[in-house]
C-alpha positions in Angstrom: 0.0 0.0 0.0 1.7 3.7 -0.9 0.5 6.7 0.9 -1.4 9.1 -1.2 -0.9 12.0 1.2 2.7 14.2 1.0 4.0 14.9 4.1 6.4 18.3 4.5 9.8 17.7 5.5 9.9 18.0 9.4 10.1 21.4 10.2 7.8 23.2 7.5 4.8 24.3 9.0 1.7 23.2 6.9 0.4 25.8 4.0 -2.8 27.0 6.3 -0.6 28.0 9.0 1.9 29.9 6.7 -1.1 32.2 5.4 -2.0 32.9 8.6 1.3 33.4 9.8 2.0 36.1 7.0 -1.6 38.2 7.8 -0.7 38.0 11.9 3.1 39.1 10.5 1.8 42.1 8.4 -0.9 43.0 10.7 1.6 43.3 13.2 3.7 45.0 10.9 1.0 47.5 10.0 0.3 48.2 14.0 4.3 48.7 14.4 4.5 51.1 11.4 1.2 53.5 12.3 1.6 57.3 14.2 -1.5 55.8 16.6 0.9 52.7 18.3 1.3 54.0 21.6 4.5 52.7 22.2 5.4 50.5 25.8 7.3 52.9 27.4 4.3 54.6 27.5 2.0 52.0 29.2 0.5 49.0 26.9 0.9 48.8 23.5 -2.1 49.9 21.6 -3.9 52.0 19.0 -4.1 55.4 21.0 -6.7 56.4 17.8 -9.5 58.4 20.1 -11.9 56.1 17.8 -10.3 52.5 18.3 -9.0 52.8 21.6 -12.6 52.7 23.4 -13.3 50.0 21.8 -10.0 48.3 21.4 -8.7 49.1 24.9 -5.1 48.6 25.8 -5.6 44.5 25.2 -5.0 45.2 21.6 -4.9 42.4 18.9 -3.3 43.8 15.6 -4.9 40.8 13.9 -8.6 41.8 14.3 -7.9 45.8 13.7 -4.9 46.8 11.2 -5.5 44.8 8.3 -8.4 46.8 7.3 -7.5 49.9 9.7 -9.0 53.3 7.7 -7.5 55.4 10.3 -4.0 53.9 9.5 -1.4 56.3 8.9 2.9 55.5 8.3 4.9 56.5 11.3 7.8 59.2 9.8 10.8 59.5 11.7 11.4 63.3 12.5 14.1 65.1 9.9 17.4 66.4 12.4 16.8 69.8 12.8 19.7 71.8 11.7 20.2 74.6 14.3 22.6 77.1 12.7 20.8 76.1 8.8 20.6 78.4 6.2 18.0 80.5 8.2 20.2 83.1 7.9 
């Protein structure tokens, strides 16, 4: 009798899992990317948004809100000020 089935090699995860593991990943990503991430130093990590976080609280789950967040906006890193610049 053969075996109809394929098994992975040991130690790839099966094709359902990767999918979800790449959404949880970029969701994530998202959340650690957006201006509203209110980052730990500052208490939980969470969506500070005034819309989200009422709902959300500070037990946040990137999965169920940043994939299709409309309030998402890219983090920037500030530009270095340049204190003696060609102001004058």
């Amino acid at each position: 009798m053969s075996d109809t089935f394929s098994t992975p090699p040991p130690g790839t995860p099966p094709a359902a899992d990767t999918a979800d593991s790449s959404a949880a990943s970029a969701a994530v990503m998202k959340f650690k990317s957006c201006r509203w991430r209110r980052p730990p130093e500052d208490g939980p990590e969470c969506c500070a948004h005034r819309d989200v976080l009422p709902i959300a609280g500070v037990n946040f789950n990137p999965e169920a809100w940043c994939p299709d967040c409309e309030f998402f906006k890219l983090r920037r890193t500030p530009k270095k000020r340049d204190d003696y610049g060609s102001r004058y």
